[in-house]
PLY file of the C-alpha trace (Angstrom):
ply
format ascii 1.0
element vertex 186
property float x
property float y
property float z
element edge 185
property int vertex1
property int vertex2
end_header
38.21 150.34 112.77
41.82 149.54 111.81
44.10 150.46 109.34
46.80 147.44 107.34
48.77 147.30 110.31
46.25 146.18 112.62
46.12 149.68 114.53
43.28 151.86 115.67
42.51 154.57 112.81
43.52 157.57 114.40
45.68 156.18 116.98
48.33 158.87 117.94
52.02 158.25 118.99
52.93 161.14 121.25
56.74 162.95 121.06
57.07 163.46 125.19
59.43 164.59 127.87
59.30 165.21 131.27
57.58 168.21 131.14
54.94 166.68 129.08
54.12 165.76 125.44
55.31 167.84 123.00
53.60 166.72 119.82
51.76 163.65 118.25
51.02 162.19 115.12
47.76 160.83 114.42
47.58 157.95 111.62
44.31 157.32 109.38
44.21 155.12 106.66
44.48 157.82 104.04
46.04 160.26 105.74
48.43 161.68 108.95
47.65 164.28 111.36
50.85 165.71 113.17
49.78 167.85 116.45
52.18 170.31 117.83
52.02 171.24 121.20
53.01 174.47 123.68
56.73 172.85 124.51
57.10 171.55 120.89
60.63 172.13 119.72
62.36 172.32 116.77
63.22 168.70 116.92
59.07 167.52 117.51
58.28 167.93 113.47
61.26 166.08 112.32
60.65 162.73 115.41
56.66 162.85 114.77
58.14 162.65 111.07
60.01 160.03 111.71
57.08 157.87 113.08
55.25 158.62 109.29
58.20 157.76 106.92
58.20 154.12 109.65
54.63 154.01 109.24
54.58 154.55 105.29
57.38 151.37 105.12
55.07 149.57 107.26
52.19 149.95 105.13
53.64 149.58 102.08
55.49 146.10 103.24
51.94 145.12 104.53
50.34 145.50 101.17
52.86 144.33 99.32
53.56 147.33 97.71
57.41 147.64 98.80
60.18 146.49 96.40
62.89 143.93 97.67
65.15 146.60 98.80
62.51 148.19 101.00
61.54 144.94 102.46
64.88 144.18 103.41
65.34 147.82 104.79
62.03 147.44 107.12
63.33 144.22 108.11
66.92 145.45 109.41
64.84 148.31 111.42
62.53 145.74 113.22
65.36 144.13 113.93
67.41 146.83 115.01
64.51 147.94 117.12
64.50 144.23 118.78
61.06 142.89 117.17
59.46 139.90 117.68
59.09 138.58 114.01
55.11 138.43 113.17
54.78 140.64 116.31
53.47 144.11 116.26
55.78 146.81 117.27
55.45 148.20 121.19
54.96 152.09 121.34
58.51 151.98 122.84
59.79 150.31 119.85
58.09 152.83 117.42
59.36 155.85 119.83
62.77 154.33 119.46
62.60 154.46 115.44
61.47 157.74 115.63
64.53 158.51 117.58
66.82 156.78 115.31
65.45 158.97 112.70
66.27 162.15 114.89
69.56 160.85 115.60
70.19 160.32 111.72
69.16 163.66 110.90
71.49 165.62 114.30
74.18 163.60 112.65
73.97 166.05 109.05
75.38 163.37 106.91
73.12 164.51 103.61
72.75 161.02 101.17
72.76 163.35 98.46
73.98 167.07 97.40
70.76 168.13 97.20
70.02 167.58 100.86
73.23 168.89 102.15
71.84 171.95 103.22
68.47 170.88 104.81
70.93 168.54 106.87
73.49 170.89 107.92
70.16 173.09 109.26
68.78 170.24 110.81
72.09 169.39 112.75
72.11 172.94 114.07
68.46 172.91 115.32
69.00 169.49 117.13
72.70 170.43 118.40
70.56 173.45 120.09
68.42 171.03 121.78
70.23 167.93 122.33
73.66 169.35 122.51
74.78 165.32 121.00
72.90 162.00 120.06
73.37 160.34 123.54
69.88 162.32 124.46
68.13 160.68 122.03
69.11 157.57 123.38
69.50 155.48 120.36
72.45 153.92 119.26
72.35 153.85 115.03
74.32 151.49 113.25
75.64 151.56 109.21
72.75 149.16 108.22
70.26 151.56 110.12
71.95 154.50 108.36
71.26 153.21 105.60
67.97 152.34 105.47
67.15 156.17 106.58
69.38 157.27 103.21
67.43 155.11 101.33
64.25 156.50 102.64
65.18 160.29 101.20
67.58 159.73 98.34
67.75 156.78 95.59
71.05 154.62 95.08
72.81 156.95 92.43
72.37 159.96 94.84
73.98 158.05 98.00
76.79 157.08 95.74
77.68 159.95 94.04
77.33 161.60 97.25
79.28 158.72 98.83
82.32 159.03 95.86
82.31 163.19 96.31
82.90 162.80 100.16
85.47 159.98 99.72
87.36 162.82 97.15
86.90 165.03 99.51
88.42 163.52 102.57
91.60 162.90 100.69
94.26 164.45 101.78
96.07 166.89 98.93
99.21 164.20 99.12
96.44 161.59 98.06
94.61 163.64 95.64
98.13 164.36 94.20
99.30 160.85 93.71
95.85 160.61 91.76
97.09 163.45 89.66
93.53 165.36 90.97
95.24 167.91 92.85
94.71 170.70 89.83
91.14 169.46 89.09
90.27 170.12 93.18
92.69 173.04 93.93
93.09 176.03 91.33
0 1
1 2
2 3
3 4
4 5
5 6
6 7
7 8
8 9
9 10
10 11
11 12
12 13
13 14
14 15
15 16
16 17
17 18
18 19
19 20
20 21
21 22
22 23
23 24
24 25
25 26
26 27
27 28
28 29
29 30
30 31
31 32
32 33
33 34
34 35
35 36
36 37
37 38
38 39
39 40
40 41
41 42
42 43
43 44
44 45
45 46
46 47
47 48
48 49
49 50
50 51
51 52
52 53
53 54
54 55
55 56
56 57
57 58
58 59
59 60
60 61
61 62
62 63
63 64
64 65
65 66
66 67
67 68
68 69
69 70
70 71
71 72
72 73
73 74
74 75
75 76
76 77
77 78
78 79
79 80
80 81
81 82
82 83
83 84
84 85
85 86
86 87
87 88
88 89
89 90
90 91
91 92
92 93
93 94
94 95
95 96
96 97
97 98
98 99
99 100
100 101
101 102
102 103
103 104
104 105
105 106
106 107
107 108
108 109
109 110
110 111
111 112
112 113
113 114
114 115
115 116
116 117
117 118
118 119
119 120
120 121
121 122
122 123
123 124
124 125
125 126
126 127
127 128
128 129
129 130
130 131
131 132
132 133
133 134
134 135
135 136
136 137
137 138
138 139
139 140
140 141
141 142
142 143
143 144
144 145
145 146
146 147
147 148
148 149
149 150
150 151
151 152
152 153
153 154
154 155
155 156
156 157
157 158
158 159
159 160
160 161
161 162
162 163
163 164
164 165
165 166
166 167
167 168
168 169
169 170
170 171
171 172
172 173
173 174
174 175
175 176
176 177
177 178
178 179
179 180
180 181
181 182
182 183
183 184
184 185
């Protein structure tokens, strides 16, 4: 029994260390069972999270349910995980995505205001465990970034997020010389 992606139903991909797995998540056709285990972390929920929001793309490029954008976006992850076109993903591949996503998130670059402070609290928890992203061992690029603001935010969030940052990371000379400095500074 297999679901659109040609996996086992039920097939779990396990969140592990050294010292042993910490959680899993368990995919179904209709559904997703996350397991937490005794050395789960903080970080175990947001990686075995990870592995759905990869999974959902999948499924939904499968199907033909994604849009162009998404299909472009799952494309620029296989490929940033090194895929084989037309070849299934290795668990090492999908471990690395899952990564990626935990690397995205340590980062606490929200794509949108809302998210700001869900980001800034998930920075903190992973700082705690990772201390940077070199321990997740993932390297994420713009395109990558991207794809994961895309996954929790829609266009006219990133970019009025994007614009608000850019204003905000100009220096009170700059915002002067726009003749902003009263609108930003009482």
């Amino acid at each position: 029994n297999t679901n659109s992606t040609g996996k086992k139903n039920g097939w779990p991909l396990e969140h592990s260390r050294p010292s042993g797995p910490r959680g899993s998540v368990k995919i179904y056709p209709e559904s997703y069972l996350i397991n937490l285990f005794k050395d789960a972390d903080l970080s175990t929920l947001l990686h075995e999270t990870g592995h759905i929001f990869f999974e959902e793309m999948e499924r939904m490029v499968a199907s033909g349910a994604a849009d162009e954008t998404m299909s472009r976006d799952y494309e620029a992850l296989r490929a940033w995980l090194g895929a084989t076109p037309g070849v299934p993903l290795t668990e090492e591949q999908r471990e690395q995505a899952a990564r990626g996503f935990e690397a995205y998130l340590l980062e606490g670059k929200a794509p949108s205001a809302e998210l700001e402070g869900a980001f800034a609290r998930f920075k903190k928890w992973l700082l705690k465990i990772y201390q940077s992203a070199t321990g997740l061992n993932v390297q994420l690029t713009d395109e990558v970034r991207g794809v994961f603001d895309r996954m929790l935010s829609t266009e006219r969030e990133i970019a009025a997020t994007a614009a608000r940052n850019e204003l905000l990371d100009l220096t009170a000379k700059e915002l002067d010389a726009l003749n902003l400095i009263s609108s930003v500074c009482p």
